[in-house]
C-alpha positions in Angstrom: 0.5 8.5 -19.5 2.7 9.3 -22.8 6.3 10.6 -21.7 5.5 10.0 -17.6 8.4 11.6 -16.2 10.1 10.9 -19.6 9.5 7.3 -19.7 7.9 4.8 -21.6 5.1 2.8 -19.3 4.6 -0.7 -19.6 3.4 -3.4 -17.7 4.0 -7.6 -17.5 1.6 -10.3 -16.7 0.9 -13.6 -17.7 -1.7 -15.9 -19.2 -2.2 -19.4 -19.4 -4.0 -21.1 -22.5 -5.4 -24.6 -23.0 -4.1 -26.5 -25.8 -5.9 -29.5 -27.8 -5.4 -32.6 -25.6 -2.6 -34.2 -28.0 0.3 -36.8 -26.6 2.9 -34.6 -28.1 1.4 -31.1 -26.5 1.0 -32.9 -23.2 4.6 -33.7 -23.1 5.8 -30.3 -24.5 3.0 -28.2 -22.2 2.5 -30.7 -19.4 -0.7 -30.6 -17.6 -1.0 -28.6 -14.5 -2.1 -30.6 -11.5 -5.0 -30.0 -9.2 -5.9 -32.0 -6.0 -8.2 -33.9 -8.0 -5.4 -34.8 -10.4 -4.2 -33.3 -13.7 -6.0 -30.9 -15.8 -8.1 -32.2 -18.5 -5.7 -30.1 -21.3 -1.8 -29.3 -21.5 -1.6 -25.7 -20.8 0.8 -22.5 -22.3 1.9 -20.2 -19.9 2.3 -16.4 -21.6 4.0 -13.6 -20.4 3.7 -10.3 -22.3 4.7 -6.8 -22.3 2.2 -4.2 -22.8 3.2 -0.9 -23.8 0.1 1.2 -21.8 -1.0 3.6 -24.2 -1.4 2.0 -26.7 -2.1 -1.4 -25.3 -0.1 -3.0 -27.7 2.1 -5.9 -26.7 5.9 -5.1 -27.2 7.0 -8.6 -26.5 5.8 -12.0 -25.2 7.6 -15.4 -24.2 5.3 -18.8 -23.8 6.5 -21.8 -22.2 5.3 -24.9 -20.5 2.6 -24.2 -17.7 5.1 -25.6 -15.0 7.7 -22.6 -16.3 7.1 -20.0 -13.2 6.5 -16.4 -14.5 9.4 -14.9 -12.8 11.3 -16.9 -15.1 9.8 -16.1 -18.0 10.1 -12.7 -17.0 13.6 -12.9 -16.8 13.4 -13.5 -20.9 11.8 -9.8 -21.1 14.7 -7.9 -19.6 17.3 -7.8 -22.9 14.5 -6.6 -24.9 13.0 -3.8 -22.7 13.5 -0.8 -23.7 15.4 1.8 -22.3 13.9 4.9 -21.0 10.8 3.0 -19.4 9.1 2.3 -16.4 7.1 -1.0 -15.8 4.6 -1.7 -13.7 4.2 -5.4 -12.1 1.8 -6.8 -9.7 3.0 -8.5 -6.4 3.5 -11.9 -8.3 6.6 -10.7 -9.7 8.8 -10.1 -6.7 11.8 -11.1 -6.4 14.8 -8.9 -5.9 16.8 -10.9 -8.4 14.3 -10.2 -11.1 14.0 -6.2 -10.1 17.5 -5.8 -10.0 18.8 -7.2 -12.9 15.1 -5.4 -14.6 16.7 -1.5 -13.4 20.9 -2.3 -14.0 20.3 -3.8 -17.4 20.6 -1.3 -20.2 19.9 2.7 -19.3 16.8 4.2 -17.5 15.0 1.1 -16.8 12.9 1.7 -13.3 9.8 -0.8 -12.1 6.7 -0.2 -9.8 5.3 -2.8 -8.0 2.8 -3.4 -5.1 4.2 -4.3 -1.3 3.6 -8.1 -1.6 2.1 -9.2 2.4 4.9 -10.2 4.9 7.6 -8.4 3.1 10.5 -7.6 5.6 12.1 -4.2 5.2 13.4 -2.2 7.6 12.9 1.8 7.4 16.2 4.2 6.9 14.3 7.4 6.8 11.2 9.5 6.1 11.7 11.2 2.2 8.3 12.6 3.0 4.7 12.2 5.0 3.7 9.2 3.0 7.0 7.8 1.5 10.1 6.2 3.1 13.5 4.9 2.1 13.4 1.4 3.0 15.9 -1.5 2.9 14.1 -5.0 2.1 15.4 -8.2 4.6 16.8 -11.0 2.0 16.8 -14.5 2.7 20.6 -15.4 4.0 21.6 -16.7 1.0 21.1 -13.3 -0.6 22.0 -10.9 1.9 24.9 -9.8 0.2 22.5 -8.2 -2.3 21.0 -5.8 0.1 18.4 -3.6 -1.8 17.1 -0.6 -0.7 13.7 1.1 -2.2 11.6 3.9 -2.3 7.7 2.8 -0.4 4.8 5.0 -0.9 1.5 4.7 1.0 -1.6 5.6 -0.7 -5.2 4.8 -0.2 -7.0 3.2 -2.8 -11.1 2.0 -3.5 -11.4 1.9 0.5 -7.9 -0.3 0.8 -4.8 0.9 2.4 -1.9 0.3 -0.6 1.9 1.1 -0.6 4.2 0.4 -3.8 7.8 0.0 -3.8 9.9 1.6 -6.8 13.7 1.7 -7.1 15.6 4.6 -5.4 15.8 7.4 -9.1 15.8 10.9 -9.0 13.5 10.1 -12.6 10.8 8.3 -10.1 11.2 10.2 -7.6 8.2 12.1 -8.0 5.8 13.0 -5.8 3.9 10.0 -4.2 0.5 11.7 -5.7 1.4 11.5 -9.3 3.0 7.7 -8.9 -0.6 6.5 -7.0 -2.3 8.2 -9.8 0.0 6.9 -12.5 -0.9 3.1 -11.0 -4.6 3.8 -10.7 -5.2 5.0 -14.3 -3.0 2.3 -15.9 -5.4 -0.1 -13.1 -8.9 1.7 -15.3 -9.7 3.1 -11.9 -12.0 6.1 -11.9 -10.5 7.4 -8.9 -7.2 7.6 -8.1 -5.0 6.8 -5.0 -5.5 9.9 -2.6 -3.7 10.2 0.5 -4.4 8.5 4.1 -7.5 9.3 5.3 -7.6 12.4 7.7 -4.0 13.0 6.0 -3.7 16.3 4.7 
């Protein structure tokens, strides 16, 4: 991983810890509800920022469990670093989020799974697994029209395609970005091509 194309890789997810069922913690936290009621203790939701070699967190923000984490995630962008590349699962999409994540500060580029039912429509072929796409926004957005890079990859028996932003820095070729996310992912084998693809 160290220097992938020149960048720094990180990655964001979130965490949610119990806390000891106190009045005060209950009202700061809340408790999340379930369909048998609430939870028995107020709960912390985490979001941190792993720096992958290493595996040492760079940053973190907690807040109240009823706090989404594409808020909290919001929090993470001033302190990114530049020159970096972060990788996100499919819970973090939202083109507000990746937008402001790649035009904030220099260098800043994202990779992130092809969350089911995404709308895009397909501008043209940059090569035999990988398209330029532009993503259908709600109406209220569709002034932000965002266009991305998807690459199709097959992973563990399961077909899987990743959207990044449209960079000459990751636009590498779709081999090295399925194996980049299958080694940060612990996977002994990393994302080949389409079966009978060649």
């Amino acid at each position: 991983h160290p220097g992938w194309a020149g960048l720094q890789l990180l990655a964001v997810d979130g965490v949610m810890w119990r806390t000891p069922d106190t009045q005060d913690n209950a009202t700061t936290f809340a408790k999340p509800g379930t369909q048998h009621g609430e939870t028995a203790y107020p709960q912390v939701r985490m979001l941190c920022q792993m720096e992958l070699t290493s595996h040492l967190l760079t940053q973190a923000v907690m807040e109240s469990c009823a706090v989404n984490e594409m808020v909290l995630a919001e929090q993470l962008i001033a302190r990114t670093p530049d020159h970096s590349l972060t990788l996100f699962d499919k819970g973090f999409y939202s083109l507000g989020l990746l937008h402001a994540w790649q035009t904030t500060g220099c260098e800043r580029h994202w990779l992130l799974p092809l969350k089911k039912g995404t709308q895009y429509e397909v501008v043209r072929k940059l090569g035999r697994q990988d398209v330029l796409v532009h993503l259908k926004t709600s109406p209220q957005a569709a002034a932000a029209r965002c266009s991305v890079r998807l690459s199709q990859g097959w992973a563990e028996g399961s077909a899987a395609e990743v959207m990044s932003p449209i960079s000459p820095l990751v636009m590498r070729p779709v081999r090295n970005i399925h194996m980049l996310i299958a080694s940060s992912h612990g996977r002994q084998y990393p994302f080949g091509p389409w079966p009978g693809v060649r």
